[in-house]
N, C-alpha and C positions, 0 to 999 in steps of 0.2 A: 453507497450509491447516492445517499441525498445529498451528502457534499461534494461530488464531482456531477452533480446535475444529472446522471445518467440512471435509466431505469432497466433492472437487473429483477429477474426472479429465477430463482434458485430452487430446484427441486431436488433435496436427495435423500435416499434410502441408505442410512450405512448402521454399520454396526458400533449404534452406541452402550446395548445389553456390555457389550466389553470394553471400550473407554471413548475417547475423543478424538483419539490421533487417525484413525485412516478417515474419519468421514471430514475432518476439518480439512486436514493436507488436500485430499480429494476436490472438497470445493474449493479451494485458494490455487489447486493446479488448474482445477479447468477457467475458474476467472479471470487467470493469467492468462492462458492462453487465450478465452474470449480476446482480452483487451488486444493481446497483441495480434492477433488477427484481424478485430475491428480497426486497427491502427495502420495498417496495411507498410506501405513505406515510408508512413511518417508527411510524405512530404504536403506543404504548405501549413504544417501544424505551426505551436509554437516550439514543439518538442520538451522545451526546460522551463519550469518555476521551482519556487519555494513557497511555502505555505505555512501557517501556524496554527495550529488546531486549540482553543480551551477548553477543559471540562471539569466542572469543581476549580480544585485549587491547581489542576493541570494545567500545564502549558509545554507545546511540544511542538516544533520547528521540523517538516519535512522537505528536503531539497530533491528533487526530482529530474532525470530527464529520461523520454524515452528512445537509450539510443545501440538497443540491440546490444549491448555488451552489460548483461546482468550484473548486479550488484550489489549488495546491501550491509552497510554500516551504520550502528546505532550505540547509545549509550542509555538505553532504556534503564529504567534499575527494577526491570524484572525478577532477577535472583532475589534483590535483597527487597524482603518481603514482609517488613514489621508485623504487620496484623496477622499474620500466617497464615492469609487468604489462600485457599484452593482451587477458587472458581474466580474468574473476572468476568460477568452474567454467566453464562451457559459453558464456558471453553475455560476448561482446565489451563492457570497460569503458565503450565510448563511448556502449552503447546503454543502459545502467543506469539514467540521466537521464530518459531518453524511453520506458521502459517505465515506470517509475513517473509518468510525467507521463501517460502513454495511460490508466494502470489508475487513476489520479486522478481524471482529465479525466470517463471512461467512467462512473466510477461514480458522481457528480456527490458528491463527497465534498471536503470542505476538508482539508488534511494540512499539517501541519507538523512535519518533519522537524531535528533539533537532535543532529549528533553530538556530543556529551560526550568524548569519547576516541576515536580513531584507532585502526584496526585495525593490524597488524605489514604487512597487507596490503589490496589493495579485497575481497578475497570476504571478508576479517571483516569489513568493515563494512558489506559488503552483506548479510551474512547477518545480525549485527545487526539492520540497517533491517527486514528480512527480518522477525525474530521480533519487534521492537516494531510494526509492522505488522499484522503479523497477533493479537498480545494486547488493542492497540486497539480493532480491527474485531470481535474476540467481545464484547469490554466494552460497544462501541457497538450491538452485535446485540443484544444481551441485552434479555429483556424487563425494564421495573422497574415493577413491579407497584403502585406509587403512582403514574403514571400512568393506572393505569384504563383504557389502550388509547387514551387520548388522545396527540396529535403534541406533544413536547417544545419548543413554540413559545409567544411568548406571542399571537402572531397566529392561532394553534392549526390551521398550514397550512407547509407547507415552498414554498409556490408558488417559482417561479423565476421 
């Protein structure tokens, strides 16, 4: 939220006494679907940027556009895991993947995700992904005022 300039607060109750996976997916589905409801049809956004997020020795390149046909492509190097890290802060490494694929999926947003550099650790380059992420998504929010509030299509509709 502080790198796409947008303010978000988030309330939930899930079951973490048992692990990570339904309360994380849960809030990355409903965030999705926030944004793509706050985004309404898009039109007079800028819909696409690219972004690169640093963190530590991270560095990580997010291409974005939000155009109703979900998708998400990455070369993260989440599996291969040298330190044999379990947690990247609070969210178990395994669930990284599939929160960004829910909060992708939800938002009907295409991403493509391109680490450039490996973090010392996963929470740098989650946190990375984290802030190119979120720099994308104010670029893509943003209005661009030569559009006229028209849909950045040449079909001049985001249909799915």
């Amino acid at each position: 939220a502080k790198e796409a300039k947008m303010s978000v607060e988030v309330k939930c109750n899930g079951d973490l006494y048992v692990d990570d996976h339904h309360t994380s997916e849960d809030v990355s589905i409903a965030l999705g679907q926030v944004l793509n409801t706050a985004f309404g049809t898009k039109a007079g956004l800028n819909r696409m940027w690219c972004a690169t997020g640093t963190y530590g020795d991270a560095e990580v390149e997010v291409t974005m556009d939000l155009s109703n046909r979900p998708c998400i492509t990455h070369n993260l190097s989440l599996s291969s895991n040298p330190n044999d890290e379990e947690y990247a802060g609070d969210l178990s490494i395994e669930m990284l993947d599939h929160v960004l694929e829910s909060l992708v999926m939800n938002s009907k947003s295409t991403v493509h995700i391109v680490e450039n550099k490996a973090g010392k650790t996963v929470l740098e380059t989650a946190m990375a992904t984290a802030m190119a992420y979120g720099a994308a998504l104010r670029m893509c929010a943003a209005v661009d005022p030569r559009r006229a509030g028209k849909t950045a299509s040449s079909k001049g509709t985001l249909s799915v």
